[in-house]
matplotlib code that plots the C-alpha trace (Angstrom):
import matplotlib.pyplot as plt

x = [80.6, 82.7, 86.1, 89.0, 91.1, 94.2, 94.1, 95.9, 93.0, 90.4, 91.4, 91.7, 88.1, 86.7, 88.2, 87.0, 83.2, 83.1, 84.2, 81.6, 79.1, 79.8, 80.1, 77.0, 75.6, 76.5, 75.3, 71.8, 71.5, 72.6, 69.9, 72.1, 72.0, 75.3, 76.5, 77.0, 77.5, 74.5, 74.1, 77.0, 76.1, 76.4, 73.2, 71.9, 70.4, 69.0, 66.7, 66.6, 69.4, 70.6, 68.5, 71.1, 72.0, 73.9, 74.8, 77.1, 80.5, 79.2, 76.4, 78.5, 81.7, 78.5, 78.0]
y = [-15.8, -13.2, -13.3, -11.8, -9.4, -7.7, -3.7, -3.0, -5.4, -3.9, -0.4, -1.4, -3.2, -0.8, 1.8, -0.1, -0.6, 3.4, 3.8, 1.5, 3.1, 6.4, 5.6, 3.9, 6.6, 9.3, 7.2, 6.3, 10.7, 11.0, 8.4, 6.4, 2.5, 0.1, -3.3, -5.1, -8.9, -10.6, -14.7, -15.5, -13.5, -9.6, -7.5, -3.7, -1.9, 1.4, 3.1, 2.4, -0.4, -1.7, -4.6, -7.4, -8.0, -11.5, -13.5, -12.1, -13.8, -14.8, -16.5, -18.8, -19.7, -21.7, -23.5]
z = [12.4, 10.5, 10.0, 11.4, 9.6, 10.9, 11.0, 7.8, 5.9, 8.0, 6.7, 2.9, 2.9, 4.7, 2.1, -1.0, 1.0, 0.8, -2.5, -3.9, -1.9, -2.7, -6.8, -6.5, -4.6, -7.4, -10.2, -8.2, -8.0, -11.6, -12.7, -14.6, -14.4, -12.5, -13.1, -9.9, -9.4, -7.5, -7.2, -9.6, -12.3, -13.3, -13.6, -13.8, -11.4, -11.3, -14.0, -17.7, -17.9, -21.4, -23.0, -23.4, -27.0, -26.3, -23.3, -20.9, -20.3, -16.6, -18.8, -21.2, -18.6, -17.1, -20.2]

ax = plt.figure().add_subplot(projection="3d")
ax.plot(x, y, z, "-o")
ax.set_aspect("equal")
plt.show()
């Protein structure tokens, strides 16, 4: 069941859906890595993403 929005939320989500998908869409063509938040927790996609030198803050607020 999705939710109802009214128009003028419709329009902004809708805005910021195609935004994301068109920045991710540039980097994905440029060949650089993103950071996107999947399960709880942020993590790379895309080709040659950082190695992580420490936890990420996601990681120790579960601490």
């Amino acid at each position: 069941m999705k939710p109802q929005y009214d128009e003028d939320t419709r329009k902004a989500l809708e805005s910021l859906r195609n935004s994301v998908a068109k920045a991710l869409d540039r980097k994905r063509r440029l060949g650089q890595y993103a950071v996107v938040w999947k399960d709880g927790k942020s993590v790379y996609i895309g080709p040659n993403p950082p190695e992580p030198k420490e936890p990420t803050r996601s990681d120790t607020e579960r601490r």
